[in-house]
C-alpha positions as CSV (number, residue, x, y, z in Angstrom):
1,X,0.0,0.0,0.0
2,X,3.0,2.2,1.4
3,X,4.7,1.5,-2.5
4,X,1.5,2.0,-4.4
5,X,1.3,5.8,-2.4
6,X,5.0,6.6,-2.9
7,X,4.0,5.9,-6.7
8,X,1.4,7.8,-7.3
9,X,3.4,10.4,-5.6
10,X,5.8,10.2,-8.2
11,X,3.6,10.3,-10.7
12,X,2.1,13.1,-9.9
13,X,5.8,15.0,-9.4
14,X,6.2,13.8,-13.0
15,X,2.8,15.5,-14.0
16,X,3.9,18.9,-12.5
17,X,7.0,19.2,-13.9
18,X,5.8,18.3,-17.1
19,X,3.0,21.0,-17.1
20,X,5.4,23.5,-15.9
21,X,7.5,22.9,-19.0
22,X,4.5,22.9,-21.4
23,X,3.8,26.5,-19.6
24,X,7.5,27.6,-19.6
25,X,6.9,27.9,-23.6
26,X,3.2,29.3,-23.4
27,X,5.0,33.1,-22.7
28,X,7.0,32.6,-26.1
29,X,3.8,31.1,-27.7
30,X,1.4,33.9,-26.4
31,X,3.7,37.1,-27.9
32,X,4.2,35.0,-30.9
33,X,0.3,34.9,-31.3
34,X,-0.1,38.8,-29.8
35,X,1.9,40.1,-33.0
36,X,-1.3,39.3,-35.4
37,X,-4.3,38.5,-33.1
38,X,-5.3,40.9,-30.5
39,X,-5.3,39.9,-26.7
40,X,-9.1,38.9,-26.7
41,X,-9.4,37.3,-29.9
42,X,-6.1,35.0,-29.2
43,X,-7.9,33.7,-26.2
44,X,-11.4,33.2,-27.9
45,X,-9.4,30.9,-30.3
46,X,-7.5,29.2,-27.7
47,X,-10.1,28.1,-25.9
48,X,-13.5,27.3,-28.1
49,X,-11.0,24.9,-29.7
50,X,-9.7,23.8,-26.4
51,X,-13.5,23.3,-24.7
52,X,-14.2,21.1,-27.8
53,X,-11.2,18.6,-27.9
54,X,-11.8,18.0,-24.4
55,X,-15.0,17.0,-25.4
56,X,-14.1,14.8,-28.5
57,X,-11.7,13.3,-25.7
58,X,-14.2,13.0,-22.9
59,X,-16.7,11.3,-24.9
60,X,-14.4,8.8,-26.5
61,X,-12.3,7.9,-23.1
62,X,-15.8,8.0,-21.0
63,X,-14.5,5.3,-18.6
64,X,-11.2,6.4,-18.1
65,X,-10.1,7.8,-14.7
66,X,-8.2,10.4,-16.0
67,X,-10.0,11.4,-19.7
68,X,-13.9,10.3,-19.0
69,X,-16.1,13.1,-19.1
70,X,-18.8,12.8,-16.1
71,X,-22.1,14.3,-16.1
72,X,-22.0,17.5,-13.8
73,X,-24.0,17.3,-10.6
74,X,-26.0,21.0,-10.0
75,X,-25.1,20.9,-6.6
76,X,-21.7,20.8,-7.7
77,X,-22.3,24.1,-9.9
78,X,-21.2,27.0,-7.8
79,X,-17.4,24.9,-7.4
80,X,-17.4,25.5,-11.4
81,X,-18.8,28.4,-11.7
82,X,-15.7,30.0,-9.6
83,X,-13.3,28.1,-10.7
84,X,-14.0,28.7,-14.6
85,X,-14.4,32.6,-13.3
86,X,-11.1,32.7,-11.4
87,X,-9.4,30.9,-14.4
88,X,-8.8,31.2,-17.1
89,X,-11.0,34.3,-17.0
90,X,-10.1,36.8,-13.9
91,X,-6.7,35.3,-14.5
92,X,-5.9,36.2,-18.2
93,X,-7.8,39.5,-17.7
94,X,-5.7,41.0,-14.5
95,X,-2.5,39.8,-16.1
96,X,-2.9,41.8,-19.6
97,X,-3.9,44.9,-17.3
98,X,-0.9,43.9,-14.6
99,X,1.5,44.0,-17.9
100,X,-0.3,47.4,-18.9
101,X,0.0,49.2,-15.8
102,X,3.6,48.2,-14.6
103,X,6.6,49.8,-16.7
104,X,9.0,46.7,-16.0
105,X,7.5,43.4,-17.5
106,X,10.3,41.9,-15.5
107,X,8.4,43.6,-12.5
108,X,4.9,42.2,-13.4
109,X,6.7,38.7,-14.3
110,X,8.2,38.5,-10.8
111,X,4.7,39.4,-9.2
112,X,3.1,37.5,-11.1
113,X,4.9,34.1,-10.3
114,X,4.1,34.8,-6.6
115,X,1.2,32.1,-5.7
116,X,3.6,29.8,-3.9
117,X,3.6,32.6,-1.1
118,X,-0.2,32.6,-1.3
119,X,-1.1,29.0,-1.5
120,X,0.1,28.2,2.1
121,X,-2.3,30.8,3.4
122,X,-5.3,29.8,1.5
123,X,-4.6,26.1,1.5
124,X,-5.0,26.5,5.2
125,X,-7.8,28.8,5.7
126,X,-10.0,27.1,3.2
127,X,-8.8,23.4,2.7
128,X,-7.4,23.3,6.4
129,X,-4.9,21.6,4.7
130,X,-1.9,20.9,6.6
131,X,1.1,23.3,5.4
132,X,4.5,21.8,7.4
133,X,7.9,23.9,8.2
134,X,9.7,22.3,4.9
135,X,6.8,23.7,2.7
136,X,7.2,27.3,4.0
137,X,11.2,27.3,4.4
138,X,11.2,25.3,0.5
139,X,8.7,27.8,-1.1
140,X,10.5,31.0,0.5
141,X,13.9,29.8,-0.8
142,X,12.3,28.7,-4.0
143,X,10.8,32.3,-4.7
144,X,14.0,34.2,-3.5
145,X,15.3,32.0,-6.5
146,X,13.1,33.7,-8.6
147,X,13.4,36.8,-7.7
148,X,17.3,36.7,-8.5
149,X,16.6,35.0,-11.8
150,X,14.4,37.4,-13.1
151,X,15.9,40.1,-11.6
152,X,19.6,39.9,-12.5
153,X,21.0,41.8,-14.4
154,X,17.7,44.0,-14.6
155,X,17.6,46.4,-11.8
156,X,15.1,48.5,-13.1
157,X,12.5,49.4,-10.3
158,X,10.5,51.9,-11.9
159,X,7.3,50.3,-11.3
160,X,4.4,53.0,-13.0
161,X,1.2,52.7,-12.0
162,X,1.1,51.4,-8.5
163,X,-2.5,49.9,-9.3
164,X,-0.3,47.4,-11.4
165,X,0.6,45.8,-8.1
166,X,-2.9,45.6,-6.8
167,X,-3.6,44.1,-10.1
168,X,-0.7,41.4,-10.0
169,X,-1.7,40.9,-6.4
170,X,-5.6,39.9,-7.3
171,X,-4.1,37.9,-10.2
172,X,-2.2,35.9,-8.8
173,X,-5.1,35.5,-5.8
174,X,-7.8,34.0,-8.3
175,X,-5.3,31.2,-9.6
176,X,-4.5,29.8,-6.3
177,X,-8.6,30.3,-5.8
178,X,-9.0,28.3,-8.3
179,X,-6.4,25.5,-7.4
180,X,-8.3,25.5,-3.9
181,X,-11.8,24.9,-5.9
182,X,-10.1,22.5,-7.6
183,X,-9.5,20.4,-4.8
184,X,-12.7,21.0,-3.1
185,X,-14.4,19.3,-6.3
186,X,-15.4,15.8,-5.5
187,X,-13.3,13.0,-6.4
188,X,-16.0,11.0,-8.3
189,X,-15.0,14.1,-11.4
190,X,-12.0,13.1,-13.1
191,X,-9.5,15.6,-14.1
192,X,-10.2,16.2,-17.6
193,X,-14.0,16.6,-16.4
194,X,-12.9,19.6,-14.4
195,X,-10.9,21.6,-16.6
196,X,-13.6,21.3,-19.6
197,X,-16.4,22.8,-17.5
198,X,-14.3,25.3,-15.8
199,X,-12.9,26.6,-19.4
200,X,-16.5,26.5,-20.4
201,X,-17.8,28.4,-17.8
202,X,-15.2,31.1,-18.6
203,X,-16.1,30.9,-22.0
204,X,-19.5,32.4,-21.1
205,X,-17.3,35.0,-19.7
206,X,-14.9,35.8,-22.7
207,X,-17.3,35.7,-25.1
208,X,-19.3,38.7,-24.0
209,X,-16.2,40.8,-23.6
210,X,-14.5,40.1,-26.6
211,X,-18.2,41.4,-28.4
212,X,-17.9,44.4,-26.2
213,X,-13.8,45.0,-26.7
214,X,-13.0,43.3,-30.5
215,X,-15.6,41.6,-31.5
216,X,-16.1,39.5,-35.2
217,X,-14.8,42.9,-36.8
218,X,-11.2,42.4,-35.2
219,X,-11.6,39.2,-37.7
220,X,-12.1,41.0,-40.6
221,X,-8.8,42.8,-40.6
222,X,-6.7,39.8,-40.4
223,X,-5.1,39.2,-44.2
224,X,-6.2,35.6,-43.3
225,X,-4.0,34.7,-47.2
226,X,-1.2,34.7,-45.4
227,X,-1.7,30.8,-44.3
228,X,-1.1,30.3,-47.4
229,X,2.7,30.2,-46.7
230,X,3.6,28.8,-43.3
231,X,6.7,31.4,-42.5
232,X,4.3,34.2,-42.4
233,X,3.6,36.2,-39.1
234,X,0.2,35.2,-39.3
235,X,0.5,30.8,-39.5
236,X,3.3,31.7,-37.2
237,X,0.5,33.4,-34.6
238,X,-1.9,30.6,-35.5
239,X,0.7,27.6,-35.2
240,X,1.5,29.2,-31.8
241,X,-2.5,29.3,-31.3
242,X,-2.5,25.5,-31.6
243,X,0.0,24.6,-29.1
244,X,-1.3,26.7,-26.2
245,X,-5.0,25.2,-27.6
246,X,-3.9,21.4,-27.2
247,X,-0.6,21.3,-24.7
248,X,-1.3,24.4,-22.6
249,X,-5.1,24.8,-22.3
250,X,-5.6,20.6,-22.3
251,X,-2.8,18.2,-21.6
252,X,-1.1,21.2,-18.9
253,X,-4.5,21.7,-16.8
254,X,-5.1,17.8,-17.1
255,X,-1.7,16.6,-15.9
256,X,-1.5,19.8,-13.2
257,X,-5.2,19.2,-11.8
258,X,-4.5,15.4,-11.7
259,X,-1.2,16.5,-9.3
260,X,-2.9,19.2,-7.1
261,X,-5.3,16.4,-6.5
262,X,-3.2,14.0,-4.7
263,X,-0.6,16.5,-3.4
264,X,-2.2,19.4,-2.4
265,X,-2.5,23.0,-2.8
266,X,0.8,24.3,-1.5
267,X,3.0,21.4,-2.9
268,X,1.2,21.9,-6.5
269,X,1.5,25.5,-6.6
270,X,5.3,25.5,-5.5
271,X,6.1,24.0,-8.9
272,X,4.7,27.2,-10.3
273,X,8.2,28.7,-9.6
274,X,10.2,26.4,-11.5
275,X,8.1,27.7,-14.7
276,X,10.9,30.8,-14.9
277,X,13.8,28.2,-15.1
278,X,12.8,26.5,-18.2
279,X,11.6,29.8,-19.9
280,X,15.4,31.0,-18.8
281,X,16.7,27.8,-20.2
282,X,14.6,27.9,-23.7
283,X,15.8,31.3,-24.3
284,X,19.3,30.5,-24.0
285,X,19.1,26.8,-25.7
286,X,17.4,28.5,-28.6
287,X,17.4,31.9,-28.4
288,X,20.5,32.7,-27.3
289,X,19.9,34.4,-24.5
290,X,23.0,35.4,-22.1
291,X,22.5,33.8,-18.4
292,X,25.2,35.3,-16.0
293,X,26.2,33.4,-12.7
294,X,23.5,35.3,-10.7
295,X,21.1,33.5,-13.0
296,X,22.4,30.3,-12.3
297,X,22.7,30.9,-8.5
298,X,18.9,31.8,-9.0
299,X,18.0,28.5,-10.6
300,X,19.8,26.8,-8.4
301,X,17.9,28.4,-5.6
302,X,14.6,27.6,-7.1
303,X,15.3,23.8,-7.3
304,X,16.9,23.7,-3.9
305,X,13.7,25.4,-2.4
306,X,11.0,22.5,-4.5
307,X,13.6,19.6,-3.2
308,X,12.6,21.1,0.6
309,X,9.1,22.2,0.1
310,X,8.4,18.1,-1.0
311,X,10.6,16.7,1.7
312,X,8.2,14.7,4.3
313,X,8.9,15.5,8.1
314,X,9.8,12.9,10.1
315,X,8.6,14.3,13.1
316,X,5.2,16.3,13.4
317,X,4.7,19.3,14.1
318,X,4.2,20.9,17.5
């Protein structure tokens, strides 16, 4: 029993790790799209397209555990309702006004990756879920990690409109109230189930505002001949459409719901901070971007701090 817990553990390490890469690339993929498609209309087609391959996929995989798409229960309704309204929806919309306000990106980027600090306090409050010394100590250490990585070597503090704070602040606050309503969903939904009515209930969200903001005329200015050859700005903005449709919006949410699930809020959103690493490392595998020693020091940081924050206690707490 002990072995079959240790391995689902594992798994479910393995499932985090793997949806913070996916993610790591979804910053490259999202200013790929944002050169052609404006911010509304990239998330309209991100995630119709998303809401209906989970549903090809639920239908299909109907007994599976982890891909069967169960009926949802109206009691249940007000758990979706927030979660689908925290995110994607509050979510996308306070970070695209966090990036307007601040004058740094590298400011609203370090805010931004700050729901490790706010999971603990949540978790406990709402889940009474048990939050131990090595979490705390791991995620602190973890986040000064990322505050060196995506602060070195960029020391400019000229942060604008202070309402960009708030903003980051109430961001970051509706994804780790969503991971809580996540885990407050009964177990009888498998994961898939959950992230196709929660992006479908923020659908009903989007859909409204992008009429009021873009609407189908921001369609008709796209010079949609450019698919015709694959190297244009436009296929590049759609192919970069497609992966956050199927890896970020699906197989990420899937695999990170499945893990928050069976190792808890805090632990779950810990991992968030080892998103800035691979980004760090994409950009200078591919890219070519320069990472001095400080950046290093910060990644190393950052990996210490997750090692810690997973690390059992042997003895309990006081």
């Amino acid at each position: 029993m002990s072995s079959g817990r240790n391995r689902t553990q594992h798994l479910a390490v393995i499932a985090l790790i793997a949806s913070m890469v996916i993610w790591s690339v979804s910053g490259i993929a999202i200013k790929q799209a944002l050169t052609v498609l404006p911010p509304l209309t990239m998330i309209i087609f991100r995630f119709t397209p998303s809401v209906l391959l989970m549903l090809l996929i639920g239908l299909i995989c109907r007994k599976s555990e982890l891909f069967g798409l169960q009926r949802m229960e109206l009691a249940d309704l007000p758990l979706f309702l927030i979660a689908g309204f925290c995110q994607p929806f509050l979510y996308y919309v306070l970070e695209t006004f966090t990036y307007d306000a601040l004058n740094s990106p590298t400011i609203a980027e370090t805010l931004l990756s700050t729901s490790p600090l706010l999971s603990p306090v949540f978790a406990a409050l709402l889940l009474r879920e048990r939050v131990t010394k090595n979490n705390i100590i791991g995620i602190l250490v973890s986040t000064l990690g990322v505050f060196v990585l995506t602060l070195a070597g960029n020391m400019t503090f000229a942060i604008g409109n202070y309402w960009g704070v708030l903003l980051a602040f109430l961001a970051v606050s509706s994804a780790v109230v969503d991971s809580i309503m996540m885990r407050k969903i009964p177990a009888r939904y498998s994961p898939l189930s959950i992230i196709f009515y929660a992006q479908l209930i923020s659908l009903l969200f989007f859909y409204p505002l992008w009429f009021w903001q873009e609407g189908p005329q921001s369609l008709s200015v796209i010079d949609w001949h450019q698919l015709a050859d694959i190297t244009t700005p436009l296929s590049v903005a759609i192919i970069s459409v497609l992966y956050l449709t199927i890896f970020a919006s699906v197989v990420a949410f899937i695999l990170f719901c499945y893990a928050l699930r069976v190792v808890g809020v805090t632990q779950a959103n810990a991992f968030n901070n080892i998103r800035p690493v691979f980004t760090a490392l994409w950009m200078f595998l591919f890219f070519g971007e320069h990472l001095p020693v400080a950046k290093w020091i910060g990644i190393g940081l950052i990996i210490f701090g997750l090692f810690v924050c997973q690390k059992k206690e042997k003895v309990s707490d006081c």
